[in-house]
C-alpha positions in Angstrom: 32.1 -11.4 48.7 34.6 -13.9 49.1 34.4 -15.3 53.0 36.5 -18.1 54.6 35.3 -20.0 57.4 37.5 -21.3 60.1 36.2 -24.4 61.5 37.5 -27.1 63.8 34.6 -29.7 64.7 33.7 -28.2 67.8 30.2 -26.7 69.1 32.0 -23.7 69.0 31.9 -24.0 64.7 28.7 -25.8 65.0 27.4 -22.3 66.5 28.9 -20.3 63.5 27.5 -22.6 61.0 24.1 -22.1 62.7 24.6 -18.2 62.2 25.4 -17.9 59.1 22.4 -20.0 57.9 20.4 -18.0 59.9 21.6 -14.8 58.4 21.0 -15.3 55.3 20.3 -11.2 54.6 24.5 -11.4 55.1 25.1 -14.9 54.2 23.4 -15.4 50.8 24.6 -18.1 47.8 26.1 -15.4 45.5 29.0 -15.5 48.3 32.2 -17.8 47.7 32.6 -19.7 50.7 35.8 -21.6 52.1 36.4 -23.7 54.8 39.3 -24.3 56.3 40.6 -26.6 59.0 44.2 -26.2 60.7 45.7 -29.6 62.2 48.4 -29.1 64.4 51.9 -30.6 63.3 53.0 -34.0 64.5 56.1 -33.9 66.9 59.0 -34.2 65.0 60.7 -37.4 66.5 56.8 -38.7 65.5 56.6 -37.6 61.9 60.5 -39.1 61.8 59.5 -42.3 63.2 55.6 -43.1 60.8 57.5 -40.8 57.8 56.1 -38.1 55.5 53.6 -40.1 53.7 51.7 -41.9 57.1 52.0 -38.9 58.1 50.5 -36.1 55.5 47.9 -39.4 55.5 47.2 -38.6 59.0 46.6 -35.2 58.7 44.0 -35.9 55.4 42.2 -37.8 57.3 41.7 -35.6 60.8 41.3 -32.7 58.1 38.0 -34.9 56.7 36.8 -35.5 59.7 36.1 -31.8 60.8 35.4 -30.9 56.9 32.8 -33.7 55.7 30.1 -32.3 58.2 30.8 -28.8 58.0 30.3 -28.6 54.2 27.1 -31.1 54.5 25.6 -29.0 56.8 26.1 -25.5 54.6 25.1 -28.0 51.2 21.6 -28.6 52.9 21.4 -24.9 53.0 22.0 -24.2 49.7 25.8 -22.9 50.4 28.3 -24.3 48.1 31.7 -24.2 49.9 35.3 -24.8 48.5 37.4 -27.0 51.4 41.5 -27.2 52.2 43.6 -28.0 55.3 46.3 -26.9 56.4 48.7 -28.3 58.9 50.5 -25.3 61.7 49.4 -23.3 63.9 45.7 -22.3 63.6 45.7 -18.5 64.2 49.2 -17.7 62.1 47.4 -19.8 59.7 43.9 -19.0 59.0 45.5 -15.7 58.8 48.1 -16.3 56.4 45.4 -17.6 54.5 42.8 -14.7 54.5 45.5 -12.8 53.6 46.7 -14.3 51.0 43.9 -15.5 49.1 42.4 -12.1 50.0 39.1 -12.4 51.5 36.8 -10.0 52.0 35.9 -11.7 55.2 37.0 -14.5 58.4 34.2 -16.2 59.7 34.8 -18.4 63.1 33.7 -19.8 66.2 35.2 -18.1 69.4 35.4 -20.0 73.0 35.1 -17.3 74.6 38.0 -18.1 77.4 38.4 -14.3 78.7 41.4 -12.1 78.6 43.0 -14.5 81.4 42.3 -17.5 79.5 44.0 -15.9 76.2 47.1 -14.7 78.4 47.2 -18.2 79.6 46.3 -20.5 76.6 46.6 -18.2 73.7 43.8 -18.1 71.7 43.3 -18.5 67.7 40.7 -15.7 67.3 43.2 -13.3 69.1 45.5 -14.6 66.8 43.5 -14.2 63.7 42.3 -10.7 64.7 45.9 -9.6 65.2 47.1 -10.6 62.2 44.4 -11.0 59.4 43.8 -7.9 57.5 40.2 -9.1 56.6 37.5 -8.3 59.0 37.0 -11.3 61.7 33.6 -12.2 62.5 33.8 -14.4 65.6 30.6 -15.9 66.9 30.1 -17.0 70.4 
């Protein structure tokens, strides 16, 4: 089964991690796994003013620092794990992704705001649910 696994650094993917390691009657090795990490885009008058390069640098780095501990953490449970980033908007994105690289499954932390928190804020898992055609397994 070919799974990605939405992660952003907070407790909320530190929580999914912890479930899949602790499923492993789901969550086994023979899996491929992907993590993936969506930065949102600079302003424009800010990616003007630092320029493409400082600025695709930028994103590389915030991308490592929410991938590096993620893919340690599922490497000390035997779960090898192919990593990308992507900069946009993180539910059109993860989506886009799942659907494109056609995966059999989304794996991802949910916050759990409430239907008034979604209406307000918009939420990334509503947005992946919406539009990924893979099944979304959101853990809270």
């Amino acid at each position: 089964m070919k799974i990605l696994l939405a992660v952003d650094g907070s407790s909320y993917t530190k929580k999914m991690l912890a479930y899949l390691t602790t499923h492993d009657e789901l969550f086994t090795a023979n899996n491929s796994y992907t993590l993936i990490t969506v930065q949102p885009p600079l302003p424009p008058r800010a990616r003007a003013a630092v320029g493409k390069e400082m600025a695709d640098q930028y994103h590389a780095e915030e991308a490592e620092k929410v991938l590096a501990p993620a893919y340690k953490f599922l490497a000390r449970h035997n779960l090898d794990a192919k990593t990308t980033w992507k900069v946009g908007h993180a539910g059109e994105v993860i989506a886009k992704t799942a659907n494109t690289g056609k995966f059999d499954l989304v794996v991802m932390g949910s916050h759990g705001h409430g239907v008034f928190g979604n209406l307000v804020m918009g939420s990334v898992a509503t947005q992946v649910l919406s539009h990924s055609k893979a099944p979304v397994l959101l853990v809270r």
